[in-house]
Phi, psi and omega in degrees: 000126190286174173299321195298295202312271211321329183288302166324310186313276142015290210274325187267012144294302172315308200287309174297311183281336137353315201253351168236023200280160133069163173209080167171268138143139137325338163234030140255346181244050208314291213228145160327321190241055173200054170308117131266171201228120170258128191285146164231162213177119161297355181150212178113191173273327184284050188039157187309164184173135171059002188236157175298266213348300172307066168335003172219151177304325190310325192246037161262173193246146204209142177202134175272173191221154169223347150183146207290033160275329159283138189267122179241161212220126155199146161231193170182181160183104190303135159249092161203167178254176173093134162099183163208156160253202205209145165211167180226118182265126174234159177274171196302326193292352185103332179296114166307122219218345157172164191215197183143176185261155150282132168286140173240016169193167251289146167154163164335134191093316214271108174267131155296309184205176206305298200284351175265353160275334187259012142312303171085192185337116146328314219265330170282309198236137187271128178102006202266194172257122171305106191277147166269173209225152158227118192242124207296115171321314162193166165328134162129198245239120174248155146239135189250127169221128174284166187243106192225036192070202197265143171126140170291337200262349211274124175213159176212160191267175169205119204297300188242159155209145184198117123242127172300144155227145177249153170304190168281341184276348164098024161285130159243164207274125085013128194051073206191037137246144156196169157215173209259314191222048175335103176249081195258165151246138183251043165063331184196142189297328177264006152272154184290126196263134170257299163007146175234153177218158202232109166271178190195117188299191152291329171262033170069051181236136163253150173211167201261050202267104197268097184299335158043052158084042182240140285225066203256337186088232175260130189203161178230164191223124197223143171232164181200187186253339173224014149101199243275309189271185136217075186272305176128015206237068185309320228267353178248339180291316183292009193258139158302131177215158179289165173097156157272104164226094184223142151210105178274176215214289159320124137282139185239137194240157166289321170251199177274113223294146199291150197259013167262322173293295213245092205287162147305155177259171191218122188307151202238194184165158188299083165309319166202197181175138183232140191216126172208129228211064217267153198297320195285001167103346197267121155272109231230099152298105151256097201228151181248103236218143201258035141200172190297157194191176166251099153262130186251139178246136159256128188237111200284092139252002193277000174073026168256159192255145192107167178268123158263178175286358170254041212215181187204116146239135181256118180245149167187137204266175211213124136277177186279157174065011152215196191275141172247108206252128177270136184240147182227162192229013135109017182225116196318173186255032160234348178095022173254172198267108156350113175272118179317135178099317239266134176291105143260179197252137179223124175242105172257126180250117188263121189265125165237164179073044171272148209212125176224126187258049218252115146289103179265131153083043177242102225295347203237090163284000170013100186267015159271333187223333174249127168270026189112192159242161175283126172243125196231133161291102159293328170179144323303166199288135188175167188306164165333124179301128163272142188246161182202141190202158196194112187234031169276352176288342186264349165279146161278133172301142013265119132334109222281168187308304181329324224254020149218130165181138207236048140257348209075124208268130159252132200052204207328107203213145163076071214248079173261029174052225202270351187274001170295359190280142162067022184230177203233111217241131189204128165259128171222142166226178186216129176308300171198164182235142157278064199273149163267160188277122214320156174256118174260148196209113161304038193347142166185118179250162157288123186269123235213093182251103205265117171236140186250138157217130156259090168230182193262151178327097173114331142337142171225184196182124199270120156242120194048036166060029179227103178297153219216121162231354194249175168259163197196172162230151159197120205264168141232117182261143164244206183200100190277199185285356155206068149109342178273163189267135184237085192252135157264154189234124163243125210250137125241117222238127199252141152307139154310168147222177204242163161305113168212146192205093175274003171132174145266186188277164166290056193293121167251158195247173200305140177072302216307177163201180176205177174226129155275115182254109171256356224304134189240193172299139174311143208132284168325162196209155181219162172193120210257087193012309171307330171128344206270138162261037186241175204279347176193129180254161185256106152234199173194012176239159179289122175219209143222114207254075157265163190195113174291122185237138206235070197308161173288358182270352179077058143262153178251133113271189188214138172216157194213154160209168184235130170248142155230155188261110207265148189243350178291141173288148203257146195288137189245165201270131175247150190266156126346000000 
């Protein structure tokens, strides 16, 4: 072999082992001069993350083993000096199977500087760091948890980090670290996150995330199937919102997760779907799907295409081979009712890979230099992912164009400057979709028209062309337009009406008066011909004396009486 061959030779050994060095990193920190730091952390505001503290898998650093012929290799070097810190690898169950100190300065465990992490092990790799070793009791799922002390608030960075896990042959397996809830710095608001990280669905789809230079500070990466919620309401679960609303859910790996543990899934689809739409207003969904899934219904009636809120989506999950029945109750996602007779349009769609990406507090995305992120599908294979995201809650109106869209963006997509501080910014794509061919549907319910009549004692009220004094219900069926029953209910409910009785009429004698008494139950209100509203009036000249009374139930009555006032002088009497 001639110096040209060996040298080429050399150099494409080289270039090929770059690709097969290290697991931790080596794929969140890609080039020297694009270091980041993974943060662990006992509580706080972003939550737990990396530590004995932490009580839950989502928030633990997690690496597979497939047989205890394998070797695992890890180090690390916290940025701070001094000291030693402590970590513990456990089964899922919590049982610790070894613990020991971290080193913070040169010894077993201890990565010195960038390029011997991303290398890795010395025991693997010529040039590596001496690593401390674990060798696994059995197959399955450790957990690596730092000890970083005591205190709810206590988090520390950690400069380099790496496990390895090796064969029996001392080959190392590629995709066997993930966590649930990734928590890096990238040390400064103005440096750039490069890092590509692979989350893995619920139905087994990898997908790809090229973070392509975007601007997060300390920020953590969490994935789920439906974004800021879990209401079971995606379409409302999926909106960008203020506040830390993340809950994961995906495992997400530094490579691409090893396909003898975690398999590809096999892209899935709508076999058929029966629609049934019975007199009682309820739409019956039946669909039938050749593997577990995700169906999504887009239900068209406001007749613009695409979704609006006057419009109804429906998600749901499916299993195969049978009927999976959806129920719709005939009421738009803005709360109005479908009006009988209305044509509308139903587009069922079978989703695989949906991947929701929601990032909090990630205040600077410099929609000037970073255009979004890269999404790739990686396995199984199908086209490029269209990505989507409706960020309109975190704008004060009107809200710009950029900050929603639900047709799907393709290569670089979804990019928002500064408004992300203290908000929960959520991205979602789909691996590949399966649509069935839209179902056109002719709503119909049975109509029901409820009439109240309220009167008063002595009171009628015409019903159905027959007058009504007492109380009752009374219906009438029809037969509407399409086929359904159109029925009124007429309810009629009588009132008390209070008492009045002014009396007969009066002759008074010359000087004399009298008092009109309407007085009724408190409340009660009055208003007397004379203008006076009080329960009772004095009069004493000839008239005619009426008065409106008002009950506090607003029944009314009316009474009048007439006085006359006599002009004669009364005869005096004589004595003896």
């Amino acid at each position: 072999m001639n110096h040209l061959a060996k040298f080429f030779f050399t150099t494409i050994l080289s270039l090929l082992s770059l690709l097969i060095f290290a697991e931790g990193t080596k794929q969140f920190s890609p080039t020297a001069g694009h270091q980041y730091y993974l943060v662990v952390r006992n509580g706080g505001e972003r939550g737990c993350f990396g530590t004995i503290a932490c009580d839950e898998i989502s928030k633990k650093i997690c690496f597979e083993v497939k047989s205890t012929t394998e070797k695992v290799y890890f180090g690390t070097n916290p940025n701070f000096s001094g000291g030693t810190y402590n970590y513990q690898i456990k089964k899922l169950d919590g049982t610790i199977v070894q613990q020991g100190a971290l080193p913070t300065s040169n010894a077993p465990g201890f990565i010195a500087d960038y390029e011997v992490a991303v290398t890795g092990p010395s025991a693997v790799y010529t040039g590596g760091y001496s690593a401390l070793t674990f060798n696994p009791p059995a197959a399955g799922t450790y957990i690596f948890d730092f000890d970083i002390g005591s205190g709810n608030n206590t988090e520390k960075e950690i400069k380099y980090f790496d496990i390895t896990v090796a064969n029996q042959a001392n080959i190392e397996q590629k995709g066997r670290v993930w966590s649930m809830a990734w928590n890096f710095t990238t040390t400064s608001s103005t440096v750039s996150f490069t890092s590509k990280l692979y989350p893995y669905s619920a139905d087994s789809v990898v997908t790809e995330i090229s973070f392509n230079g975007m601007s997060p500070y300390a920020f953590s990466v969490s994935c789920n199937m439906n974004g800021c919620n879990n209401t079971g309401n995606f379409v409302l679960d999926r909106r960008s919102v203020p506040g830390n609303f993340t809950y994961p859910q995906y495992k997400v790996f530094l490579n691409n997760p090893d396909i003898d543990l975690f398999p590809s899934g096999t892209m899935g689809q709508i076999d058929s779907v029966t629609v049934n739409n019975p007199c009682d207003g309820q739409v019956t969904f039946n669909v039938y799907a050749n593997k577990p899934g995700l169906v999504d219904f887009l239900i068209e009636v406001n007749g613009i295409p695409g979704y609006q809120i006057e419009d109804k989506f429906l998600t749901t999950t499916v299993e195969p081979n049978i009927a999976n029945t959806i129920l719709w109750n005939g009421v738009t996602d803005n709360g109005d009712t479908v009006p009988n007779g209305k044509y509308i349009n139903i587009q069922g769609t079978f989703v695989n890979g949906r991947t929701n990406l929601p990032l909090y507090d990630v205040e600077y995305g410099d929609d000037v230099n970073w255009k979004g992120f890269d999404v790739a599908l990686i396995r199984p294979p199908g086209p490029r992912p269209k990505v989507f995201w409706v960020d309109t809650l975190i704008y004060n109106p009107p809200y710009p164009a950029s900050s929603i869209e639900l047709n799907g963006c393709e290569g670089t997509c979804h990019s928002w400057g500064y408004v992300g501080d203290t908000k929960t910014i959520n991205t979602w794509w789909y691996s590949l979709t399966a649509s069935l061919i839209p179902v056109d549907l002719r709503y119909r319910r049975s109509n029901f028209t409820a009439i109240n009549h309220i009167i008063c004692q002595g009171d009628s009220v015409q019903v159905f062309g027959i007058w009504r004094k007492a109380d009752g219900y009374f219906s009438q069926v029809h037969t509407n337009c399409m086929g359904c029953d159109s029925t009124t209910g007429v309810t009629v409910r009588v009132l008390p009406g209070p008492t009045l009785e002014l009396g007969p009429d009066q002759v008074l004698c010359n000087g004399a008066s009298t008092v009109l008494d309407a007085t009724g139950p408190v409340g009660t209100t009055y208003l007397w011909s004379t203008g006076e509203t009080t329960p009772t009036i004095t009069v004493n000249a000839t008239n005619s004396y009426s008065v409106r009374m008002t009950a506090p139930n607003g029944c009314v009555r009316n009474d009048s009486v007439h006085i006359t006032a006599s002009s004669i002088a009364p005869i005096p009497i004589r004595h003896n």
